[in-house]
VOGU-3710 file (C-alpha; in Angstrom, 3 decimals, decimal comma):
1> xxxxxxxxxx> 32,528/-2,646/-0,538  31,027/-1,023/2,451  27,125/-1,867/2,994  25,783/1,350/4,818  22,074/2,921/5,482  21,058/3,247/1,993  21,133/-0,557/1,391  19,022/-1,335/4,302  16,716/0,965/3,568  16,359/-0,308/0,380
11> xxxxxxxxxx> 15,602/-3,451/2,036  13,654/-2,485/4,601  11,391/-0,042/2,105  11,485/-3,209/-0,625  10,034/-5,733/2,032  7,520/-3,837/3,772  6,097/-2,534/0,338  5,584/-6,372/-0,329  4,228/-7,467/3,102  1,774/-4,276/2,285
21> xxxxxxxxxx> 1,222/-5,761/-1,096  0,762/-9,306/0,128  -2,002/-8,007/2,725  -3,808/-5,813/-0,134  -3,463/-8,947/-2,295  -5,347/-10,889/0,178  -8,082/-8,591/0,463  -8,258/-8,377/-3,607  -8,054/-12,136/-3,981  -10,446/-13,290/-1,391
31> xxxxxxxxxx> -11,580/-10,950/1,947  -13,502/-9,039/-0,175  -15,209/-11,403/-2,245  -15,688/-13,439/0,840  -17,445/-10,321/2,789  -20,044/-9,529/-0,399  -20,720/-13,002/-0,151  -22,485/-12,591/2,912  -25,737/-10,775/3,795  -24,589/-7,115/3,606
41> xxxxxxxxxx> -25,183/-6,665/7,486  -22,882/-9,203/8,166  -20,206/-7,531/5,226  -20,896/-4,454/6,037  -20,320/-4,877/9,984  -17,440/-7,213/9,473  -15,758/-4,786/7,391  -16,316/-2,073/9,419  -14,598/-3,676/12,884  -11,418/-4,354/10,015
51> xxxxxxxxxx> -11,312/-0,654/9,125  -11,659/0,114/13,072  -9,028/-2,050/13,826  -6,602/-1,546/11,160  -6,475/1,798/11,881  -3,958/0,830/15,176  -1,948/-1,312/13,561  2,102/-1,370/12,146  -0,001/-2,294/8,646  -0,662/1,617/8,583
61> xxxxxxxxxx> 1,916/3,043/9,985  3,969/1,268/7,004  1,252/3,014/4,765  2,083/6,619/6,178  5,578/5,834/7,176  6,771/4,677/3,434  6,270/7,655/1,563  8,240/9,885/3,631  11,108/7,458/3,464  10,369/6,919/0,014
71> xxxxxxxxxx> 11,088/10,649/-0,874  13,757/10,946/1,528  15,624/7,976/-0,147  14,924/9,617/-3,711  16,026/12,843/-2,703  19,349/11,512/-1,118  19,865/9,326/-4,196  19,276/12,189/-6,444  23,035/13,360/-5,025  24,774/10,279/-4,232
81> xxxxxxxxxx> 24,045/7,600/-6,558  23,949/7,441/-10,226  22,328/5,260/-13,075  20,082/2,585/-12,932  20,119/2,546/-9,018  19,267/6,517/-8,981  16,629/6,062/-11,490  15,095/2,789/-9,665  14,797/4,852/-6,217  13,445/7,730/-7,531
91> xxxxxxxxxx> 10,874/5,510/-9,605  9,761/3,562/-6,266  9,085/7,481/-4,731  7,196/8,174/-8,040  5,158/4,661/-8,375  4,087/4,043/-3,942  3,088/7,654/-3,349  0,485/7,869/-5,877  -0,583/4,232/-6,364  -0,444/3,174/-2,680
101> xxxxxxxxxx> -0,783/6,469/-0,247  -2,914/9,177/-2,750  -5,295/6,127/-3,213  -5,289/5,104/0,077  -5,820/8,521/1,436  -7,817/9,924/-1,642  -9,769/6,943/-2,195  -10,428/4,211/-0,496  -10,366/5,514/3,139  -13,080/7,689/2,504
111> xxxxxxxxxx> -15,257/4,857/0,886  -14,956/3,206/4,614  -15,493/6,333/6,468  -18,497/6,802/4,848  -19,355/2,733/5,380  -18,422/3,333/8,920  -21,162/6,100/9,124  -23,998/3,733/8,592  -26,061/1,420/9,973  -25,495/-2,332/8,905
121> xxxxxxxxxx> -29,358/-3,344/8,930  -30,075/-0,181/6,915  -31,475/-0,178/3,288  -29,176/2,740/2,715  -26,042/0,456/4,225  -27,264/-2,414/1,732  -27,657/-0,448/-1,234  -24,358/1,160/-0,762  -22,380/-2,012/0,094  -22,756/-3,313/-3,440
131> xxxxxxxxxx> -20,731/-0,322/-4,803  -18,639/-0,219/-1,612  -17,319/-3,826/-2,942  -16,711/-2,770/-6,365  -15,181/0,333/-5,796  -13,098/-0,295/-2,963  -11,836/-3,824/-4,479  -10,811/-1,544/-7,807  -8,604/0,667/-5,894  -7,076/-1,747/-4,184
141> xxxxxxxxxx> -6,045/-3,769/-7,093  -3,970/-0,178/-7,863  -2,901/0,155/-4,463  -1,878/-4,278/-4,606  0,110/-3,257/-7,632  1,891/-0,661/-6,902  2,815/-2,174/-3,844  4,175/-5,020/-5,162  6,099/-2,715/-8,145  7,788/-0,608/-5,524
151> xxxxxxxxxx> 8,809/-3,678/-3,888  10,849/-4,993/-6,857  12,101/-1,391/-8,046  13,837/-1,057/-4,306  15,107/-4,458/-4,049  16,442/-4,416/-7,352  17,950/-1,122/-6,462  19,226/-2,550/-3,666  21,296/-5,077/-5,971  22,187/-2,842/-8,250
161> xxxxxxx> 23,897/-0,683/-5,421  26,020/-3,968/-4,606  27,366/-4,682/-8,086  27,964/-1,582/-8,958  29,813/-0,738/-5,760  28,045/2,542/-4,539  26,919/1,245/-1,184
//
């Protein structure tokens, strides 16, 4: 048995989907019920100097960086694996693009570009923040999921390609 480039990318793709996950899990399970706790100048301005500064971050780059590898991994597996391992790496592809980057993209970053737009002290800002926190905190119990789900498909993938001998 030879352990080559697939394997570690299944790795590498399995653990950074779950650090992803575990960060989106925070902000499901407690950031974001911690924020709308607060006055909504203090949520809404605290939240906005996260989205400004999560923007530079390797958090992101995972966010961007994973679905190209993700299809690149399903496309190479399409030719040179076959059963469960095949179907497991395509499935990852199928379940982080739309669950994690589509609703990240599609969804929740333009719920903080608009939050960023706006004035903390504003009526307008305090009206919308109660939304903000229920909408945003929806989609990112999709995007905590999916995370998490793509996780387990690569690393049991990843297992998979050991017993069965392909990598």
């Amino acid at each position: 048995m030879t352990y080559d480039w697939p394997l570690y990318a299944c790795l590498f793709l399995g653990l950074w989907s779950a650090v992803i996950g575990g960060v989106f899990s925070a902000f499901s399970e407690f950031i974001m019920s911690g924020l709308r706790r607060t006055e909504p100048a203090g949520g809404i301005e605290a939240m906005q100097q996260i989205n400004r500064t999560v923007i530079k971050t390797q958090f992101v780059a995972g966010i961007l960086l994973i679905p190209l590898l993700s299809t690149a991994l399903a496309l190479y597996a399409m030719a040179a694996f076959e059963g469960s391992a095949r179907a497991l790496l395509i499935l990852a592809a199928f379940v982080y693009v739309p669950t994690v980057f589509l609703m990240t993209v599609a969804g929740n970053v333009p719920l903080n570009n608009k939050l960023d737009r706006l004035d903390p002290t504003s009526s307008a800002a305090a009206e919308f923040w109660t939304d903000y926190g229920r909408i945003w905190t929806r989609l990112n119990h999709v995007r905590t999921l999916g995370s998490v789900l793509t996780a387990c498909l690569y690393l049991v993938a990843a297992i998979i390609l050991i017993e069965s001998g392909q990598v």
